[in-house]
C-alpha positions in Angstrom: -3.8 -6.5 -25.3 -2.9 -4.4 -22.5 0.9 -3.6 -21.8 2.7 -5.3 -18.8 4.0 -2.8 -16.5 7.2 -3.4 -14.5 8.6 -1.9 -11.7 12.4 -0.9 -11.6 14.2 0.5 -8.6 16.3 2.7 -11.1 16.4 5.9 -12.9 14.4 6.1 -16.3 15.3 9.0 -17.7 17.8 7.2 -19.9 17.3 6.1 -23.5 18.7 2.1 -22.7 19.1 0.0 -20.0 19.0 -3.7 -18.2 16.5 -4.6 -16.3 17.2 -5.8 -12.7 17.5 -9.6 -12.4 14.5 -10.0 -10.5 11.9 -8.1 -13.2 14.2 -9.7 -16.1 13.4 -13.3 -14.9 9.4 -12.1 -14.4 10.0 -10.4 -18.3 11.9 -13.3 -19.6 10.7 -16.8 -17.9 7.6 -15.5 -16.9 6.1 -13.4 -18.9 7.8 -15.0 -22.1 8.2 -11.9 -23.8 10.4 -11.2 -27.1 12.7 -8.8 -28.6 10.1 -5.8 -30.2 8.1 -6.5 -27.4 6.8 -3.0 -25.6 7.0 -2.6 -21.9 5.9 0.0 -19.9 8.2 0.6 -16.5 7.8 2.6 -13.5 10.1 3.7 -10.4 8.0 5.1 -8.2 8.2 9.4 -9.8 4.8 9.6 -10.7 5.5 8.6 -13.9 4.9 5.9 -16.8 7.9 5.1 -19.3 7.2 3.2 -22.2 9.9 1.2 -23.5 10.8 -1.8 -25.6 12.8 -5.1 -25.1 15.8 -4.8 -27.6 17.7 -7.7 -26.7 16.7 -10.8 -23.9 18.5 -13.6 -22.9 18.8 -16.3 -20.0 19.9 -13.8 -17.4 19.7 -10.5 -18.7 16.7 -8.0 -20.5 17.9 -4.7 -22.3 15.2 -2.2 -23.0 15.1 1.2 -25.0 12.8 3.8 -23.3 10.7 5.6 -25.9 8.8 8.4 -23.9 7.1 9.0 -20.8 4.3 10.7 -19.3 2.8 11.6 -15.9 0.1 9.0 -14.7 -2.8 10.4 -13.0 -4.1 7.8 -11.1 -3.6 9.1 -7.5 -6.1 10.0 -5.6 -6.7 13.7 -4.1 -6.8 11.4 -0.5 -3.8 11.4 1.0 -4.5 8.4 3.2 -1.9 6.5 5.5 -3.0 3.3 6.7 -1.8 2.1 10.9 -2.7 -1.9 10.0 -2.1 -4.2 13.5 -0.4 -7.4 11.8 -2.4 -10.0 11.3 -1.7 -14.0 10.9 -1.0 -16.0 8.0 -1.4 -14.4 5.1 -4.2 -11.6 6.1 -1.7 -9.0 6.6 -0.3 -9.2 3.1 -3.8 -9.6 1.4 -4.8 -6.3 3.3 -1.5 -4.9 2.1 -2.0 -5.7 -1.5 -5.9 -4.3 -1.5 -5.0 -0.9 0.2 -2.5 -0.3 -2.1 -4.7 -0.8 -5.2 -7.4 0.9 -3.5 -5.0 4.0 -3.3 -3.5 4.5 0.2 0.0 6.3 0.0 1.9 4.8 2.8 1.3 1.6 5.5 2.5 1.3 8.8 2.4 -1.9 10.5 2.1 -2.2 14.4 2.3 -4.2 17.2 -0.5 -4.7 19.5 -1.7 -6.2 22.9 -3.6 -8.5 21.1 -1.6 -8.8 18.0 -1.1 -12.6 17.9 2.1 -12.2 15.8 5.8 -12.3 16.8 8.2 -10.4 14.3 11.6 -8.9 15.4 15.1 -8.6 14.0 16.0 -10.5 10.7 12.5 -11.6 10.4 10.4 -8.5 10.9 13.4 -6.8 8.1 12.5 -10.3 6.0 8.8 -9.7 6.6 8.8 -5.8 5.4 10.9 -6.5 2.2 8.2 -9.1 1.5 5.8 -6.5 2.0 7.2 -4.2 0.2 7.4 -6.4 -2.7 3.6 -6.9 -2.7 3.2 -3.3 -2.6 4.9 -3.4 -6.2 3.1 -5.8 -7.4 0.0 -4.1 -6.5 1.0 -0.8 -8.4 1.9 -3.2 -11.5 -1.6 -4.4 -11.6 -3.4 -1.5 -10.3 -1.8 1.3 -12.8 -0.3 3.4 -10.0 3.2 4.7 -10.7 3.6 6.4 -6.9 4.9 3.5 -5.0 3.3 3.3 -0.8 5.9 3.2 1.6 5.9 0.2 3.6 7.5 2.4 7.0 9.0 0.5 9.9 7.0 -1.5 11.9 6.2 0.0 15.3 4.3 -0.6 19.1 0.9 1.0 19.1 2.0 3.5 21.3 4.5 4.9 19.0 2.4 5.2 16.7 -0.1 6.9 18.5 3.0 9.5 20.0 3.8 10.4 16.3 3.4 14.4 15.2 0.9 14.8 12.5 -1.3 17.0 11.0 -3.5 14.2 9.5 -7.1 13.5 10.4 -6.8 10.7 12.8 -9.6 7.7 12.8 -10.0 4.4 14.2 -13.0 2.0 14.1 -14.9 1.5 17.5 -17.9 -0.5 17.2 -20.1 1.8 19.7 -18.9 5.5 17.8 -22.1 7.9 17.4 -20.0 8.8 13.7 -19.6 7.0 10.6 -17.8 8.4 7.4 -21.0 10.0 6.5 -20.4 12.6 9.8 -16.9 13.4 8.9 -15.8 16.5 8.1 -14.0 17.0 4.1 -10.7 15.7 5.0 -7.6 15.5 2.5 -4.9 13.7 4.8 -6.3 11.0 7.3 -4.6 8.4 9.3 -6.5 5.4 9.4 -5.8 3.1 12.4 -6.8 -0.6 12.2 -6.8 -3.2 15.0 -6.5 -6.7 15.2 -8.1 -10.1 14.9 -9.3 -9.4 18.7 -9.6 -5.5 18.8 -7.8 -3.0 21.0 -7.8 -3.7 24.2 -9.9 -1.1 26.2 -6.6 0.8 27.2 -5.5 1.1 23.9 -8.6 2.4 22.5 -8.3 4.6 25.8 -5.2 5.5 25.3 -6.2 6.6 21.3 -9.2 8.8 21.9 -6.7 10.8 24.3 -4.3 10.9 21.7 -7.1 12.4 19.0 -8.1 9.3 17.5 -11.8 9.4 16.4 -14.0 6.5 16.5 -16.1 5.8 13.6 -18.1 2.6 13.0 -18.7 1.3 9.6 -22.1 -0.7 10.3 -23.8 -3.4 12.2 -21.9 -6.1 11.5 -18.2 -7.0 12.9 -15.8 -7.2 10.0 -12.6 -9.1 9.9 -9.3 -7.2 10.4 -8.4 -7.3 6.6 -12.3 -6.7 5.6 -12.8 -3.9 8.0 -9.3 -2.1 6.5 -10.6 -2.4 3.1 -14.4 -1.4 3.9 -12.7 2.0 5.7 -10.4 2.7 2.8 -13.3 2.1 0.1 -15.4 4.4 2.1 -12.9 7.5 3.1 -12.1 7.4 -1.0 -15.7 7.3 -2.0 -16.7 10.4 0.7 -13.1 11.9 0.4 -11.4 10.6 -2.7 -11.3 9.2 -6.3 -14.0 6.2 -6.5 -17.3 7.2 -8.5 
């Protein structure tokens, strides 16, 4: 029976502790776990801890942590995903797959054609949201590093950013495809929207040292074509077999 992990925005390099409400009521009411039960518990350090519920009630879990160990499931790929926000609930399914496909941090933006209208209280709502998928996705996925979700920005911030990262962006007329690339260990990956970049902004990313790749014939969906590229770069680049 495999382990349920759990992450906890604490230290863990302590031999006892509670639980934060919101991963006691998942232990507790959830998960229906018992005293004796074992746990294992990240924070985001790379690390697993193993640990065991010693005493649960209504509203509170305490846990003893036994041991811990570095977890190796990160890829070599350091891979930061530029995802246009999409509606409904495309942006957090594209969120949750890139995450357990491996990417170590999302940035979502704002486009001509983004279709979406977030700002103030409910783009910080939105990103904690977000962020709380990303958790989830390292629970179920086995990653102990926990992606970033970084502030939403406009295209062209993003595209004004210093970095020394290979930067790509799918164009459905590019001449290269992952297969051309170059070994790359740091790549920005830029993703449009449901209707593409407009002509400017695609412009206005080839002069900022965006290269366009195309993945195949066919036009993918926003989320599909995010995934595709990610499954790809790791496959050529990364950790999948």
């Amino acid at each position: 029976m495999r382990i349920p992990r759990i992450f906890v925005d604490l230290p863990l390099n302590t031999s006892s502790l509670s639980l934060p409400d919101e991963a006691a009521a998942h232990v507790g009411r959830v998960l229906r776990m018992q005293p004796g039960d074992a746990l294992q518990l990240f924070n985001g350090d790379g690390k697993n801890y193993s640990a065991q519920i010693e005493h649960l009630s209504k509203k509170q879990v305490q846990v003893s942590v036994t041991s811990s160990e570095p977890n190796a499931t990160e890829s070599n790929l350091h891979l930061h995903l530029g995802q246009v926000i999409s509606r409904g609930d495309r942006m957090d399914f594209a969120i949750q797959k890139a995450v357990e496909l491996g990417v170590s941090a999302i940035t979502p933006l704002f486009s001509e054609r983004c279709g979406v209208k977030l700002d103030g209280e409910r783009l910080e709502k939105k990103q904690q949201q977000w962020q709380k998928i990303v958790h989830s996705a390292c629970e179920q996925s086995g990653r102990s590093q926990v992606p970033e979700i970084q502030p939403a920005l406009p295209l062209a911030s993003w595209l004004a950013e210093p970095t020394k990262d290979v930067k790509l962006t799918l164009h459905p007329w590019a001449s290269d495809t992952i297969k051309t690339l170059a070994p790359a260990q740091s790549i920005r990956l830029m993703i449009g929207p449901e209707g593409g970049f407009s002509e400017q902004e695609m412009a206005a990313a080839l002069a900022a040292g965006y290269l366009g790749i195309r993945l195949g014939p066919r036009v993918l969906r926003t989320e599909t074509a995010a995934l595709t590229a990610i499954s790809a770069l790791q496959l050529q680049f990364g950790d999948l077999a």
